[in-house]
C-alpha positions in Angstrom: 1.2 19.5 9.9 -0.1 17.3 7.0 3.2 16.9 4.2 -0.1 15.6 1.5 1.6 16.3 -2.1 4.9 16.1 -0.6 5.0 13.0 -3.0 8.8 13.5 -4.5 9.5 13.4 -0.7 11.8 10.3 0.7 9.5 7.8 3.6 11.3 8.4 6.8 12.9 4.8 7.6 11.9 2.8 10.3 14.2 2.5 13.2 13.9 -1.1 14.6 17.0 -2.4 16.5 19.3 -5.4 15.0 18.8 -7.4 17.5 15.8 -8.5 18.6 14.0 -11.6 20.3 11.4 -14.2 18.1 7.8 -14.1 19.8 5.7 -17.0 19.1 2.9 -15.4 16.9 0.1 -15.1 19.6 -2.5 -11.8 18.8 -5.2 -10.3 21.0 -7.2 -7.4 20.5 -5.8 -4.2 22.2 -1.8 -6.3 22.5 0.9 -4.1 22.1 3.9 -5.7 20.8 6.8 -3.9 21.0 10.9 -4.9 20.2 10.2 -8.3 19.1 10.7 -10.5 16.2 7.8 -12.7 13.9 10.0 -15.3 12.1 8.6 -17.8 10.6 5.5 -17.5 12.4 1.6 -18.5 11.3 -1.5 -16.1 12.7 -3.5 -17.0 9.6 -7.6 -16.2 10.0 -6.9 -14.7 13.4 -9.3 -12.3 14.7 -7.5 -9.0 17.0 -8.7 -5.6 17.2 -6.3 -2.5 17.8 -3.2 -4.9 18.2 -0.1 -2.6 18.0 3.3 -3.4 16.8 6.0 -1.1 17.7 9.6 -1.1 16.6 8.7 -4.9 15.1 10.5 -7.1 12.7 8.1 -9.5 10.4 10.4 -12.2 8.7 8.2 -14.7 6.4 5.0 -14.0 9.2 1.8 -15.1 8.1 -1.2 -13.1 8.6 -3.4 -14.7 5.5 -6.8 -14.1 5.9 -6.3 -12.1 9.1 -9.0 -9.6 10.8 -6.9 -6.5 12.5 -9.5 -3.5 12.2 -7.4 -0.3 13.6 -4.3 -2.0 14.0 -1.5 0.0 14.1 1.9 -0.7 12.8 5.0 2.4 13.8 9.2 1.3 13.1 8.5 -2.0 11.3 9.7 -4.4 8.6 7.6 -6.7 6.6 10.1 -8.5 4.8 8.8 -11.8 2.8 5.5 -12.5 4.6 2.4 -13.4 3.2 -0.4 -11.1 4.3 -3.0 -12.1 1.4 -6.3 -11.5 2.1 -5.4 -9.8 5.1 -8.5 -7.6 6.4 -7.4 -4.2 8.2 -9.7 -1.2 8.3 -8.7 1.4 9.4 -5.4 0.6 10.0 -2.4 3.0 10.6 1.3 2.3 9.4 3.7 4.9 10.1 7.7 4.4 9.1 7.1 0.7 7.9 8.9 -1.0 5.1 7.4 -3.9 3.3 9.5 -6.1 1.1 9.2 -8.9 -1.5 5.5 -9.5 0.5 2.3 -11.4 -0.9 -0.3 -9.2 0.1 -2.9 -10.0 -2.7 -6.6 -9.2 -1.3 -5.3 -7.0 1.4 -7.8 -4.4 2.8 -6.3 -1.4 4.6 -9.2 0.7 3.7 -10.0 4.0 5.3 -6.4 3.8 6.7 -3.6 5.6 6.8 0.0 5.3 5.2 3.0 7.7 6.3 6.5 7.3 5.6 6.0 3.8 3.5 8.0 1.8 1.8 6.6 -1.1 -0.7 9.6 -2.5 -2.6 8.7 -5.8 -5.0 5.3 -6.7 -3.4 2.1 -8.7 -4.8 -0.7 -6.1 -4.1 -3.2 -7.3 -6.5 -6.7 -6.7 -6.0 -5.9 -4.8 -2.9 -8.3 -2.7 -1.4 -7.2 1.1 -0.5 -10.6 2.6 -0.7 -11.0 6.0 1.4 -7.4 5.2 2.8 -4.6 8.5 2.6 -1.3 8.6 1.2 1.1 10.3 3.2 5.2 9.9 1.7 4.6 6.8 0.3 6.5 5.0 -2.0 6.0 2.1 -4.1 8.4 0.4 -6.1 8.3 -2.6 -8.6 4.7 -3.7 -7.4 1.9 -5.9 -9.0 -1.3 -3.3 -7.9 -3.4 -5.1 -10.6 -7.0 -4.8 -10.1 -6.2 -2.5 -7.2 -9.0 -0.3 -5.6 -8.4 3.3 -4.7 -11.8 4.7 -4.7 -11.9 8.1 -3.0 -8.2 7.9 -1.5 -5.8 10.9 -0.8 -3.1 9.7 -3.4 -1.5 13.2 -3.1 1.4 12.0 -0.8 2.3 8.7 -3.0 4.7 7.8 -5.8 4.2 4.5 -8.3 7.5 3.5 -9.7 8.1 0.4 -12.4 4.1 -0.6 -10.8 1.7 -2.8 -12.5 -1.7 -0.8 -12.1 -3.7 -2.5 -15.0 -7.3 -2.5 -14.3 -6.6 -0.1 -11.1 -10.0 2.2 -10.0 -9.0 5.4 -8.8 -12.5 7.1 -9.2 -13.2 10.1 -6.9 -9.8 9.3 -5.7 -7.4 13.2 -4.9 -4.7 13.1 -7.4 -3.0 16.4 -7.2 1.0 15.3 -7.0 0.3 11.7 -6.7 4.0 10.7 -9.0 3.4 7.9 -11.4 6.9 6.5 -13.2 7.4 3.6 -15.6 4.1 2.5 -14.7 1.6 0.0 -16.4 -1.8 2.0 -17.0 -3.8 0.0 -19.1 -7.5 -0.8 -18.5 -7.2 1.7 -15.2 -10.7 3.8 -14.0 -11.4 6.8 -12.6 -9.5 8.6 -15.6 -11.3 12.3 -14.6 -10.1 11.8 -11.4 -6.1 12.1 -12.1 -6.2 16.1 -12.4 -3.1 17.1 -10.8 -1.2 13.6 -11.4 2.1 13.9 -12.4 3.3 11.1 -15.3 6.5 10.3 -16.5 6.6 11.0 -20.2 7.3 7.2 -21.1 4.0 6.4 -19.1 2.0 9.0 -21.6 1.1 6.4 -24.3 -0.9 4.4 -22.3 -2.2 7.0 -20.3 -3.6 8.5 -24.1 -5.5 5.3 -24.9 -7.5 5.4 -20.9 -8.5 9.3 -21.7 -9.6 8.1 -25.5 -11.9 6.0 -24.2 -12.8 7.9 -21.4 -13.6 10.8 -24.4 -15.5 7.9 -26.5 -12.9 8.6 -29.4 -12.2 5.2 -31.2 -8.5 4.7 -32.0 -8.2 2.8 -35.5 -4.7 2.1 -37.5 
């Protein structure tokens, strides 16, 4: 069963074992890799559809300007890698945690997130449109300029986040946890019925619904 608006839920951890061997960084549609380790390792502009990763550690991996439509990610790390521009439709992570990544331009649209984690990461201009939120927690992120156009927020939580210019219009609010966040300049205002919003986040928030109203705030 669906846990949407379980948003003050914890993500499940990934289990990934300590140990586990370094792969050179070689990707073909429909792979599965499974136990391994990407260290160091370059797959930039690559091209594989439906790759899978399984119980996979990424340490400083570059996928920058990757193509992986429906890949699918289950008991991983992301831990320092640069995954800008990073094209993924339809893409699945379950139980993944992603730390001190760049992922600026990533497109995960019309995908899915469950038990996330996204500590520290540069997710500027990132593209979440149509994707659902499902216990997902993000923590100390740049989600400038981020699109979430029509996605099921009702599962996520936005601590100490950047969000300035974000788009959430015709995005599903209900429970979606905002804390300490930057809200400036964000659209989509009508769509945050339901949104839950840290008191200290209220007097930005004010100024995006003034304008939405057309009142003009003058000292």
């Amino acid at each position: 069963m669906s846990r949407f608006g379980a948003a003050s839920a914890s993500p499940r951890a990934p289990i990934v074992p300590d140990a586990l061997p370094e792969v050179l960084f070689d990707l073909e549609s429909e792979d599965l890799h499974e136990k391994v380790m990407f260290a160091d390792a370059d797959a930039s502009g690559v091209f594989a559809q439906s790759v899978e990763f399984t119980q996979v550690r990424f340490r400083s991996a570059r996928l920058a300007g990757a193509t992986l439509p429906k890949a699918r990610l289950t008991d991983c790390v992301v831990e320092r890698s640069d995954w800008s521009n990073l094209r993924a439709e339809n893409a699945t992570m379950e139980r993944v945690a992603v730390a001190g990544c760049r992922m600026t331009g990533l497109a995960w649209n019309g995908g899915l997130l469950r038990d996330v984690t996204v500590t520290d990461a540069k997710l500027d201009l990132t593209n979440w449109r149509m994707a659902r939120f499902d216990v997902v927690a993000l923590t100390g992120c740049n989600l400038t300029g981020a699109d979430f156009t029509n996605a099921d927020l009702r599962g996520a939580r936005f601590t100490d986040c950047d969000l300035t210019g974000a788009q959430f219009s015709g995005a599903t609010m209900q429970g979606a946890r905002f804390e300490r966040c930057e809200l400036s300049g964000i659209g989509g205002i009508t769509s945050w019925s339901g949104a839950i919003v840290h008191p200290d986040d209220l007097i930005g928030l004010s100024y995006v619904l003034a304008g939405a109203l057309g009142i003009v705030v003058k000292s």
